[in-house]
PLY file of the C-alpha trace (Angstrom):
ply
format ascii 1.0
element vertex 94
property float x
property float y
property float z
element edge 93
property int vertex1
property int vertex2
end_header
0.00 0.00 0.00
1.22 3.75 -0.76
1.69 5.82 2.10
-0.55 8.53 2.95
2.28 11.47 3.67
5.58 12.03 2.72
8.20 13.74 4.62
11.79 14.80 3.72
14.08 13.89 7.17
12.42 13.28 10.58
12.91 17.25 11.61
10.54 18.07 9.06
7.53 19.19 11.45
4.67 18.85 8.06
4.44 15.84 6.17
2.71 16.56 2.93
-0.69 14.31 2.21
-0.55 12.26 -1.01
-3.94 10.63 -0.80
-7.47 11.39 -1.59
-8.68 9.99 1.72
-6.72 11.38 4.54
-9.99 11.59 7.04
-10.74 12.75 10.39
-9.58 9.60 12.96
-7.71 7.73 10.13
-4.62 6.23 11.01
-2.01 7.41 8.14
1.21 5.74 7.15
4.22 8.31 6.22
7.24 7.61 4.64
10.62 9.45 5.54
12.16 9.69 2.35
15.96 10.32 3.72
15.91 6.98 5.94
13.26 5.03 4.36
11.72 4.86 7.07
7.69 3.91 7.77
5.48 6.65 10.67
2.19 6.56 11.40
0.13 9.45 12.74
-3.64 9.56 13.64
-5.12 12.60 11.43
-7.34 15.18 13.66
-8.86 16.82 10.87
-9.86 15.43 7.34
-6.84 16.74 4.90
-7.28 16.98 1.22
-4.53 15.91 -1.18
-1.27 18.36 -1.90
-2.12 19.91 2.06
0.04 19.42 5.00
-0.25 17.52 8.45
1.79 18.47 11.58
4.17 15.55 12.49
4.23 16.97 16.15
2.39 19.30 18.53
3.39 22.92 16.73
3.26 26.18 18.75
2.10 29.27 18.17
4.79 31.23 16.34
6.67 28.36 15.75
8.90 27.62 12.07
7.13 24.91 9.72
9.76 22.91 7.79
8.57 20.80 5.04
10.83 18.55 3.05
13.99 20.29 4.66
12.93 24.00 4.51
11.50 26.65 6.06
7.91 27.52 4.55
6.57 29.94 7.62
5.21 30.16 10.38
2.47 28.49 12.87
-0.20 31.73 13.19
-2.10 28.89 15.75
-1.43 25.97 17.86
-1.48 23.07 15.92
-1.88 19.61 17.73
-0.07 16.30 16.03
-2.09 14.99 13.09
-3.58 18.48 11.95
-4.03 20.03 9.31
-1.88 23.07 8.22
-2.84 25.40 5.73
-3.37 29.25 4.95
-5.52 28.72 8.09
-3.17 28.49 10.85
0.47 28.71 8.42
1.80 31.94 7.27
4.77 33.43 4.77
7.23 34.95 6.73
8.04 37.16 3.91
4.93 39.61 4.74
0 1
1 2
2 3
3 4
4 5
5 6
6 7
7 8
8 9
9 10
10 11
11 12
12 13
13 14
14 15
15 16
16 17
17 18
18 19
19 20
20 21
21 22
22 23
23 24
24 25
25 26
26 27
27 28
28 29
29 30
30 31
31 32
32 33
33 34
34 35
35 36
36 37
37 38
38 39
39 40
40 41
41 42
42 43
43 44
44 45
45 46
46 47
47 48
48 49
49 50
50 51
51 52
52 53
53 54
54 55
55 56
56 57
57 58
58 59
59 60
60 61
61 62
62 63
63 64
64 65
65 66
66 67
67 68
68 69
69 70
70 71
71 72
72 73
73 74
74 75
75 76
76 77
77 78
78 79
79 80
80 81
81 82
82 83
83 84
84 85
85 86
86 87
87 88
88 89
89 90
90 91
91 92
92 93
């Protein structure tokens, strides 16, 4: 079976979703592409292809890295398994 999220290295704190049925209570298998490693995380929220889910409890204020690099910043807490988006993840370039 595919997994459901991929992440870079195991500091990346988003794993991107790959599936079209990422729902709410799902268990969802990861891969870590740099140690081919397997993760699983429950998902919170139901997360549509292409979005993110946080790989660990995120804080307020707090850097997002995906696949290695620095995409912004947590505008919300974010609990493990949730989804981040324009809703609680912001550009630090404005």
């Amino acid at each position: 079976m595919p997994p459901h999220f991929l992440v870079h290295n195991p500091e990346d704190s988003a794993g991107v979703i790959v599936v079209e049925d990422a729902t709410a209570g799902m268990e969802l298998e990861g891969w870590v592409m740099d140690t081919d490693a397997t993760i699983h995380i429950t998902a919170l929220d139901t997360i549509p292809i292409g979005h993110k889910v946080a790989m660990g409890d995120i804080a307020n204020g707090d850097t997002i890295i995906k696949y290695g690099h620095d995409i912004g910043k947590a505008i919300a807490d974010i609990k493990k398994g949730g989804h981040l988006h324009v809703h609680n993840v912001k550009t630090k370039r404005w």
